[in-house]
N, C-alpha and C positions, 0 to 999 in steps of 0.2 A: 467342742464344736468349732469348725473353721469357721473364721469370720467371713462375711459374706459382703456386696458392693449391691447397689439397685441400679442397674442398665433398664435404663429407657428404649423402648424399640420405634421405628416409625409408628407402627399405627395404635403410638402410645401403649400398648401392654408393659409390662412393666416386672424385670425375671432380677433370679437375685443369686447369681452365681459367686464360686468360693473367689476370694481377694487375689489378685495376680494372675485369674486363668488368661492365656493367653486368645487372641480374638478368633484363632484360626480352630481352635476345641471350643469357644464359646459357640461361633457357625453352629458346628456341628453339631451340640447340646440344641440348640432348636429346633434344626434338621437335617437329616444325614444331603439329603438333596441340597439344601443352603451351605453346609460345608464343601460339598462339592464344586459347585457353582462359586462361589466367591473368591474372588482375588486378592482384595482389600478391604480396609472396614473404615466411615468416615466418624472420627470421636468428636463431640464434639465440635463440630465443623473441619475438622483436620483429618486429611487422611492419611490412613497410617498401615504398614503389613501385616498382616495376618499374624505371626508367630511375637507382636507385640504382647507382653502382660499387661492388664487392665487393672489396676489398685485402688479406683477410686470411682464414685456414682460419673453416671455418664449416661448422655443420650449416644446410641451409636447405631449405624445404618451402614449393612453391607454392601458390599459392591460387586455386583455380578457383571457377563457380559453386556446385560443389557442396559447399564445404568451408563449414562454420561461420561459418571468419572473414572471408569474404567480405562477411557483413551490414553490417559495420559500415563497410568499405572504400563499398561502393556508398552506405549511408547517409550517411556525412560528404560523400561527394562530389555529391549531390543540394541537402546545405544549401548547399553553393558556387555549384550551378547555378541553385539558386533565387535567390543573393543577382546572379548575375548577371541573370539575369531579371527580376528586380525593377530594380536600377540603370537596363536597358535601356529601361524603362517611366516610370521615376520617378529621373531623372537629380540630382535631391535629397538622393537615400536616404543615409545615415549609419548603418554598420552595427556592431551588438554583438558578441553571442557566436551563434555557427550550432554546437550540440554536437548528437552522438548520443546519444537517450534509448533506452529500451528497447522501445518501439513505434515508432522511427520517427527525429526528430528535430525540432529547429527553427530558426529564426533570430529576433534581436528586432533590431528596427530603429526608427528615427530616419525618418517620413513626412514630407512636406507638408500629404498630408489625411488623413483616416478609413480606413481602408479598408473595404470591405462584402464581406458573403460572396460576391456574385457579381464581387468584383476578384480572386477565387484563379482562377476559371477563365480570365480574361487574363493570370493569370501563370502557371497551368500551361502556358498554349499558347507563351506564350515560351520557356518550357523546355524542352519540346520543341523548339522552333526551335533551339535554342542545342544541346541533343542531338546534333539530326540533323547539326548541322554536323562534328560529331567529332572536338572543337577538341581536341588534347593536352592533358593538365597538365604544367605546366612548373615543374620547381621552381628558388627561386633563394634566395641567402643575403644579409641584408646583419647591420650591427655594429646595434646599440642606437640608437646616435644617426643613425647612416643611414634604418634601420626610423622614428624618430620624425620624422625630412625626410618620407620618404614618407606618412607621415599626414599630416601638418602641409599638403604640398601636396595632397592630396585635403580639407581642410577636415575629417576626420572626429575628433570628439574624443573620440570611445567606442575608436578604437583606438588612439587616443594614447596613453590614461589606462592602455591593456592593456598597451603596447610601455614606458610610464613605470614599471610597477611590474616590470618583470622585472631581474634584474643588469645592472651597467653592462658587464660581459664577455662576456653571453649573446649567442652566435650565432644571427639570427633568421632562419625560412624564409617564404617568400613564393610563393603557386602561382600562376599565370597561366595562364588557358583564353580561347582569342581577344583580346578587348581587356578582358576583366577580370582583375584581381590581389587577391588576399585573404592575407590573414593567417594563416597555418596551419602547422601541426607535422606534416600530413599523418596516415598515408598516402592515396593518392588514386587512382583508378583510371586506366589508362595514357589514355584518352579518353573525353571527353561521347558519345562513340558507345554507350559500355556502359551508359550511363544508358536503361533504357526502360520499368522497371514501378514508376513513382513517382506518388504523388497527393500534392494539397495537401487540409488537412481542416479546421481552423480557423483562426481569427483571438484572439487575447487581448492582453489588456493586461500587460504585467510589468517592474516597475521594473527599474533600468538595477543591474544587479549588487545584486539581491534587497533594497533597500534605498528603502524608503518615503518616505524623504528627497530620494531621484533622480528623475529625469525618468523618466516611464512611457514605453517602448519600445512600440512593436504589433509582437506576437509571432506569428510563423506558422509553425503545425504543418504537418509532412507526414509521410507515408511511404513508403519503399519497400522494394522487395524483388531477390530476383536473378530471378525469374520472375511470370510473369504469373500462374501457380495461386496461389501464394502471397500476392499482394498481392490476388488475387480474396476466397482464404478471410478474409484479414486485414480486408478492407473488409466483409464478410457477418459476420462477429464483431464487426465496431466497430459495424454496423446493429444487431446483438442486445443488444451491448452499452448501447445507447442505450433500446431496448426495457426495457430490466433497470432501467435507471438510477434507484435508488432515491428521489432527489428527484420522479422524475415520479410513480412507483408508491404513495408516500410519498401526493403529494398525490389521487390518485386513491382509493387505499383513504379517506385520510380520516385519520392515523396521527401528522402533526405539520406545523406549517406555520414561517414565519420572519418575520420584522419587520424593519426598517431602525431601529427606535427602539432592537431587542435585536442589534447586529449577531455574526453566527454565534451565534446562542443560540437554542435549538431548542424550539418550544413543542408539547410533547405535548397533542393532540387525546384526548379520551373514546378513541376507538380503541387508539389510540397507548399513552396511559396505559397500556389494559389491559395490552398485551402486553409493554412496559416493566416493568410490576411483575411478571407473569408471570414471566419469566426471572430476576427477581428472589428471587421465590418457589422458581421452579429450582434454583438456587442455594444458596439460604439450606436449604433439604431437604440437598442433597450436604453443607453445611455442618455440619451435625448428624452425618453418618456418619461425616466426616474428622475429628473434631473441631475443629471450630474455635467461637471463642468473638468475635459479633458485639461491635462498638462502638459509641458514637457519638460523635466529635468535634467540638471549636470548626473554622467557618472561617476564621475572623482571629484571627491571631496577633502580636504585638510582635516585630519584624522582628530581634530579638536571634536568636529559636529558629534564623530562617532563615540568621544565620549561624553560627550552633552545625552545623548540619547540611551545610553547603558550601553550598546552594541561593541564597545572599546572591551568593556570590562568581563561582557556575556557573552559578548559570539567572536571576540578576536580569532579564535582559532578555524573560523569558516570565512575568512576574507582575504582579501588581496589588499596587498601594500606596495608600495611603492615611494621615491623620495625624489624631488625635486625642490632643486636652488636651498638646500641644506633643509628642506621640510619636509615632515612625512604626510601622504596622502593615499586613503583607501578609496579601492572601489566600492560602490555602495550595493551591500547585498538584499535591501530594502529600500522601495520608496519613502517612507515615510517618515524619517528624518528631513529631507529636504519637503516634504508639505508641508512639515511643521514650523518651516523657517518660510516660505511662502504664508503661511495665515500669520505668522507673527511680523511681516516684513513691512504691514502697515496697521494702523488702528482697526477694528473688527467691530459693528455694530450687531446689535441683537438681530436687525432686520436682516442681515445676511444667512442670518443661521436658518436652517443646517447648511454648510457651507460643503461642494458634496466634491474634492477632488477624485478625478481619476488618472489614469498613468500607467502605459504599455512600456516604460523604459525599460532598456536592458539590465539584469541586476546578475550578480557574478557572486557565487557560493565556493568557496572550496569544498569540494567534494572528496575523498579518500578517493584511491582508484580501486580498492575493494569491493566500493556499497554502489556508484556509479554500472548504472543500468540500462543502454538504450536514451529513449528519451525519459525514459520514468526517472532517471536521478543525473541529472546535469548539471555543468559548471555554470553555462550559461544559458539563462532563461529570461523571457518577459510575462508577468502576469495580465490579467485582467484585473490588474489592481485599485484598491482606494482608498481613500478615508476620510470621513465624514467628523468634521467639527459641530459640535452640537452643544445646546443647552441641555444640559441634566434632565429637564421636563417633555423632552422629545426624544429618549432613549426607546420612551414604548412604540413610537408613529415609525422610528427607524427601523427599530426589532421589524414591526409588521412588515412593513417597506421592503425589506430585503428577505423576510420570508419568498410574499408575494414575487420578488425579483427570482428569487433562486428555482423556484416549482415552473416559475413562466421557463426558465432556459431548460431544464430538466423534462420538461413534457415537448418543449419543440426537438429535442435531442433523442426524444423516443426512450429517458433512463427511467429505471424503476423510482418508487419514492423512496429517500434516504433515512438511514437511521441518524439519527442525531447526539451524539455525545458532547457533555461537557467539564472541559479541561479547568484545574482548578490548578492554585498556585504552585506552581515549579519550585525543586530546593534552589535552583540557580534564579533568583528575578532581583527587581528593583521596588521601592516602593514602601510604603509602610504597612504592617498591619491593618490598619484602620482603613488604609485605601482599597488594599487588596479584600478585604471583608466585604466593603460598602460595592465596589466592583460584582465579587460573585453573588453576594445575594441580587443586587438588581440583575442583573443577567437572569438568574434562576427565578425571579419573580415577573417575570418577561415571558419567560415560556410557560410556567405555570397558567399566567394571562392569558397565552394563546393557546394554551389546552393542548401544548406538543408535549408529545411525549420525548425522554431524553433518558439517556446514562449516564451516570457521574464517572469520568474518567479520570481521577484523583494524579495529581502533580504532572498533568498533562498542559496546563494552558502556556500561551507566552511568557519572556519574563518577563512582562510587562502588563499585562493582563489576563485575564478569563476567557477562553473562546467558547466557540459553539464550531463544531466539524459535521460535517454533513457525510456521513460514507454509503457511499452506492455499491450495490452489489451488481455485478454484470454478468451477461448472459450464460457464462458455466458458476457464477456463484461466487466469483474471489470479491473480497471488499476491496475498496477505494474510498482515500477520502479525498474531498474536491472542493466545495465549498467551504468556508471560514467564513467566521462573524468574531471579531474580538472588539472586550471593551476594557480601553482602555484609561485608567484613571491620572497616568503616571507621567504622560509625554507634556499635556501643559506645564505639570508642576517644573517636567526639569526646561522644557524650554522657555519658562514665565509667559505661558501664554495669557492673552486675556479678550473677553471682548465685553463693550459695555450693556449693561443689562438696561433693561425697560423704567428700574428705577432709578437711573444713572449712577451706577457703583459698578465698579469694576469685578466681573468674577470669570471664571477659567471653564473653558470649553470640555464637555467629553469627548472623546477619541472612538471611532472605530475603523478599524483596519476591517479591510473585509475583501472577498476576492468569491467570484461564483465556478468559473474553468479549474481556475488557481493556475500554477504556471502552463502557459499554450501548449511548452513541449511536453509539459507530463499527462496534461488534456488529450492530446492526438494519440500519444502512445494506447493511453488507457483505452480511449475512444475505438482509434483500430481493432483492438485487439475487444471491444464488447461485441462490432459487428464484422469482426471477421474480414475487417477491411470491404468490407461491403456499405461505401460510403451512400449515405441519402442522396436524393438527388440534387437537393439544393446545395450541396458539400460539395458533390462529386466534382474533383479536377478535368473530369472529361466526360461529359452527361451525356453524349450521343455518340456512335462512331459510326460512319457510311461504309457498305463496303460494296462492291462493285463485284460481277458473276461476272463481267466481261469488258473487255475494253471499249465496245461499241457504247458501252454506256456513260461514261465515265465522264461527258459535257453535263451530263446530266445529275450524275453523282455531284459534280459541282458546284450546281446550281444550289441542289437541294442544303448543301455546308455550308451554301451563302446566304440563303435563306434563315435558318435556321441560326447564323452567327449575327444576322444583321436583328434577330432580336432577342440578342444577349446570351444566347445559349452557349457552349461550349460543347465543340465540335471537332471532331478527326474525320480525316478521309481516307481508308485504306483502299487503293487503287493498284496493289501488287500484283503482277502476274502471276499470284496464286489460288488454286483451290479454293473455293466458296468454304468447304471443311476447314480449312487451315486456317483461314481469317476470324470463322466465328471462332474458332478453339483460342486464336489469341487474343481476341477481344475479350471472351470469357475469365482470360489468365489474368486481363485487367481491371479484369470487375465492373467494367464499363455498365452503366444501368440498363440503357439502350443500346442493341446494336440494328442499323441501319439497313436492312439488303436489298441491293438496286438490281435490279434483272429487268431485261426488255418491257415484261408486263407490265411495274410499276414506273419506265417510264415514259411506255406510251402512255398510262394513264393519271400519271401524275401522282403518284403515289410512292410508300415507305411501306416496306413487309419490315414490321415490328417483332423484334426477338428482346425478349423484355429479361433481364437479367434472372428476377427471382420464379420466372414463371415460364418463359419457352416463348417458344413460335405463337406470337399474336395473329399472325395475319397481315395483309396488305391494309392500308389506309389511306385515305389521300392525306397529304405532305400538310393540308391547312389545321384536317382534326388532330394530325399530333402535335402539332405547333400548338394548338390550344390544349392539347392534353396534358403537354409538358407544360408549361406557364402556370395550368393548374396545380400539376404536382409541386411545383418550384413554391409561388405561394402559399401550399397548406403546410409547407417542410414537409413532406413525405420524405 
């Protein structure tokens, strides 16, 4: 009699097939319809392909289109089909890493030429071709030095270099669909037949394992899905998302442009300025209520500070250096090494604490010129930064403190509420065991106190302590994260800070670094691009604009700019010998909240015909009730 294994099913039954059967005839042993349907099987918690053998008890749960974790099964198997599609085409090709992202996926490769946007649609169609044939995946194992024969006779040295870093023991797999074989850990769908709602989306450039020093790979995006709705909504989101796209919206408002002489350094336009400082002014108000107490710091420093603080040792490779009169000195890509030399620069009594620094100084990141984005990843940036020196027994009154702080900017900003993950200790940090322990559990019994819900995001936090990220989801759905709360246990110790406690003994301060925008420039980008560059009114660089039907009015149009700027508004006047049409279309292009139109009527009678951005033709009004209506909007932050 064959021996037989006990497979667990979800809804716990419990079947007892022969030893080895593989999972894609186990399906089918259930039912012929479950064979059908299923892509994958999860063992275990692991998913795995179908034409795996089962030898041992196990709980296992298939995987159809309609499960979850289907996405990922069709998406890995798409970067295969592509890189076959490609080969089929460009019989050249030398290929890197094909991973699954979270929209989609890619593969970078090794060309002969360029490729142009119109060569994805000759490779989408091979893929297809290569689809329809409904080649199997085939999995196959070979040793380390086997796996490096087989690159070695394909010429490819991006998977050499892959198959040379793994252990000399490591058992490697290898998938094979018609006449191509890749490189892969799986899992893979049972055939190119289940491949059918996938596109290709761009092309980029990306060094060969993230490193500037390598050969630049041409990288190509795609995505797919398990249905054709799905990859529909997803392409009409990535249209909108493009729409959104704050470099384009950026440069149409007029708000910041870029340079190759300044590369990723973002040059605030008159525009731009305003509403830069505006959020700044934001700010610096909540700052006065929380107490906190502004700064201002050096940004070069004697590169000693940076390795008092760990930053020498853990982030050297994202800083600027510099040497002067035989010394070296960095720009600081953090404030809070120089607060830490401000609270320790004189004696510190308990009655000061919490002692609440803030600090908009400019901080300077080396960025790759790869991952640099607009303003979402730049060289140079200023935060809404802080940190708060505290006694240990007022870690929970701050936790609260800066809840309360973050929900107040987030509901005046009109953002949804954030999910909250937390970062627990990095393989790269400073510190000891014992500190790093004592750090996350209080952090994690802090929010547990506040009955927040969170996510453990495991070797996420600083190296120096445990965060809390706040990430917002904006109005087509992409995350952001924005807020930070970090606690830190570590910076007293290496700066010997101290202040004297209540029973006069000396003991050492907790740290939090915290920030609610986080950097301005990656605030504004993100921000634009939730409202479509459709700024509030209280934001808006230009909250009103006049526009004149005729020159007879146009004393009048003046008046009303003056009026209206003598109490505090922000105001244009378009007085061009052009078309009434013309003027609102380009006020529109600017997004302008209010546009203004003056004709005989309103100003014999003293009056504004209001055309309100998100709504149309208001109507005339006299010049005093929208002065008051606007003041009101300005105050509620609409």
């Amino acid at each position: 009699m064959a021996e037989t294994i006990r497979v667990t099913l979800p809804d716990g039954k419990v079947i007892e097939p022969a030893k080895g059967i593989n999972l894609g005839d186990l399906a089918r042993s259930i039912a012929i319809s479950l064979g059908k349907k299923a892509i994958a099987a999860v063992v275990d918690g692991q998913t795995r392909d179908l034409h795996v053998g089962l030898d041992h008890d196990a709980t296992v749960k298939f995987v159809t289109e309609a499960d979850a974790e289907a996405q990922d099964v069709v998406r890995h198997s798409c970067a295969h089909l592509l890189a076959q599609a490609v080969k089929r085409l460009y019989p050249e090709a030398k290929f890197g890493v094909g991973p699954v992202i979270e929209s989609g996926f890619y593969y970078d490769m090794e060309l002969p030429h360029q490729l142009e946007p119109e060569d994805l649609e000759k490779i989408e169609a091979e893929m297809k071709a290569a689809a329809a044939a409904d080649f199997p995946l085939k999995r196959s194992t070979l040793s380390r030095d086997g796996a490096l024969q087989w690159a070695n006779e394909r010429a490819d040295p991006y998977k050499h270099e892959l198959i040379s870093d793994l252990p000399a023991d490591v058992t490697i797999s290898l998938y094979s669909q018609g006449e191509f074989t890749d490189l892969c850990t799986g899992p893979h769908v049972p055939t190119t037949g289940r491949l059918k709602h996938f596109k290709l989306l761009s092309i980029a450039g990306a060094y060969w394992r993230g490193d500037e020093k390598r050969p630049v790979l041409q990288r190509i995006y795609g995505t797919a899905f398990v249905d054709a709705k799905s990859l529909e909504e997803h392409l009409k989101a990535r249209e909108e998302a493009v729409r959104r796209d704050h470099r384009k919206v950026g440069k149409e408002l007029g708000l910041f442009m870029f340079h190759p002489l300044a590369p990723a350094s973002p040059f605030f336009l008159p525009k731009g300025a305003w509403l830069y400082n505006a959020l700044v002014a934001y700010v610096r108000g909540l700052y006065q209520e929380f107490g906190y107490q502004e700064v201002v710091t050096p940004q070069i420093f004697a590169t000693e500070l940076f390795k008092i603080s760990g930053h020498y040792d853990n982030y050297k490779e994202n800083m600027y250096f510099t040497t002067a009169e035989e010394r070296e000195f960095g720009v600081k890509p953090m404030n809070c090494p120089a607060h830490a030399l401000m609270f320790g620069a004189k004696g510190r009594s308990y009655r000061e604490l919490p002692l609440r620094f803030a600090d908009f100084g400019r901080l300077h990141r080396f960025e790759r010129s790869g991952v640099v984005a607009g303003l979402t990843r730049v060289r140079t940036f200023a935060q809404d930064d802080g940190h708060i020196f505290m006694a240990q027994e007022s870690i929970g009154d701050e936790t609260e403190s800066f809840f309360a702080l973050q929900h107040r900017i987030y509901k005046d900003l009109r953002l949804p509420d954030p999910t909250v993950l937390v970062g627990t200790r990095p393989p790269k940090s400073v510190g000891s065991d014992e500190l790093w322990q004592k750090a996350e559990s209080t952090l994690l019994a802090q929010l547990e106190r506040l009955g927040q819900k969170y996510t453990l995001n495991p070797g996420d936090g600083a190296f120096y302590g445990p965060k809390i990220d706040f990430q917002v989801r904006d109005a087509i759905g992409r995350a952001w994260q924005l807020s930070t709360f970090q606690l830190d246990f570590n910076m007293a110790e290496r700066f010997d800070l101290h202040y004297n406690a209540q029973d006069g003994t000396a003991k050492r301060p907790v740290v939090v670094h915290r920030a609610m925008l986080g950097s301005l420039e990656r605030f504004i980008g993100v921000y634009l691009e939730h409202v479509a560059g459709n700024l509030p009114v209280w934001l808006s660089p230009v909250q009103a604009k006049v526009l004149t039907v005729m020159t007879d009015v146009v004393p009048y149009a003046r008046e009303v700019v003056s009026r209206l700027a003598a109490e505090g508004f922000r105001v244009e006047l378009d007085d061009r010998p052009e078309k009434i049409g013309a003027k609102i279309r380009d006020g529109a292009l600017e997004k302008v909240p209010y546009l203004l139109v003056i004709g005989a009527r309103e100003r014999d009678s003293g009056a504004v015909a209001i055309r309100e951005r998100s709504v149309g033709d208001q109507g005339a009004t006299p010049l005093a009730s929208f002065i008051e209506r606007l003041k009101a909007e300005v105050a509620a932050k609409r």
